[in-house]
N, C-alpha and C positions, 0 to 999 in steps of 0.2 A: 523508422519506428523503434521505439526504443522496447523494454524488454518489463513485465512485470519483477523481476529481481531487482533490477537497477531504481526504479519507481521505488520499493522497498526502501533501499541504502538511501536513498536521499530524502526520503521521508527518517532516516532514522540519524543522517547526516544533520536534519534541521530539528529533530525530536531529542537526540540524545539516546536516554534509556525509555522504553515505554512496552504497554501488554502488547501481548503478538496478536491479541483479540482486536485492540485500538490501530494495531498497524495492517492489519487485516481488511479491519472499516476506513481505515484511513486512506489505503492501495482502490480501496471499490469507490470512495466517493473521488479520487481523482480521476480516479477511471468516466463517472458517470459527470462529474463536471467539464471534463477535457470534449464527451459528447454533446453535451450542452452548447456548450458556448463556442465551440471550434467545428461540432458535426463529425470530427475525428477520436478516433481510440486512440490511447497511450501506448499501449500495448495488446499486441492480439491474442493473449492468454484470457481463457474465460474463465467467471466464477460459478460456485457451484452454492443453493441453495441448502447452505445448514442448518441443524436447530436453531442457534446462537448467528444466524443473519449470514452473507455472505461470505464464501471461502473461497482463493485461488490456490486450489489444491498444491500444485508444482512449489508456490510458496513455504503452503502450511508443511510441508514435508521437510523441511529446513528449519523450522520451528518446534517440530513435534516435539513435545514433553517439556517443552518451554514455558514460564508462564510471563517472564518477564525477556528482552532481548536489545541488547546494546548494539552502539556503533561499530561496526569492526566485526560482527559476528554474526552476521548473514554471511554464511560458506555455501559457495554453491558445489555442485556435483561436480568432477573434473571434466566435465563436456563443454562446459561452459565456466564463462569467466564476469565477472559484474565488469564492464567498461565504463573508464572514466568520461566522464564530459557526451555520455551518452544522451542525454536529455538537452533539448533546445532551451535557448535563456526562456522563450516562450511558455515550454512548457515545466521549467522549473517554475517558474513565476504562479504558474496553474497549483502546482502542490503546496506551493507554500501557501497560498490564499487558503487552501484547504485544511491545513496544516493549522494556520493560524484560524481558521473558522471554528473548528472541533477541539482546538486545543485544551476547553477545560473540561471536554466530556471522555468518560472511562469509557473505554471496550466494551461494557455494559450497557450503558445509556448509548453509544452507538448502536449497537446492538437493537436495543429499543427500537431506533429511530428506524432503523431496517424493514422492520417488521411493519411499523407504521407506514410506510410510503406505498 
């Protein structure tokens, strides 16, 4: 199983530059698709119920004060490392669908949509 950091990098690997709010929404709805359709979790970090729609804290804390965050700069804690080729073609395949489904909605309208479900 791979690691909600790594889910992160490769979402921002296939995004570029993007809000840490969209990459946020973007981490929860692979998360909740990979249950759907496989029965399995991506990662065993949980989210937490915020104003602004779901948060995987351990993330957000890598982001704090951010409003924007590129490729290359998710740094994690020295306990841990983002590992290459961590994600199965399987479940690369998973993010990117997801990737490409929300592609043209802001952190906000995710956000939205959060709330709505």
């Amino acid at each position: 199983m791979t690691t909600i950091f790594n889910v992160a990098a490769y979402i921002l690997d296939i995004t570029g530059t993007i809000a840490t709010m969209k990459l946020q929404k973007l981490a929860y709805y692979s998360q909740a698709y990979s249950l759907a359709t496989t029965g399995y979790p991506l990662f065993n970090e949980d989210f937490q119920a915020w104003r602004n729609g779901p948060v995987y804290p351990e993330l957000f804390a890598l982001h704090r004060g951010k409003f924007l965050i590129r490729k290359g700069e998710l740094v994690l804690p020295n306990t841990e490392k983002l590992q290459d080729n961590s994600l199965t073609d399987v479940q690369k395949i998973l993010v990117e669908k997801v990737c490409e489904k929300f592609a043209g909605y802001s952190g906000s309208d995710l956000s939205a949509m959060t709330h709505s479900e």
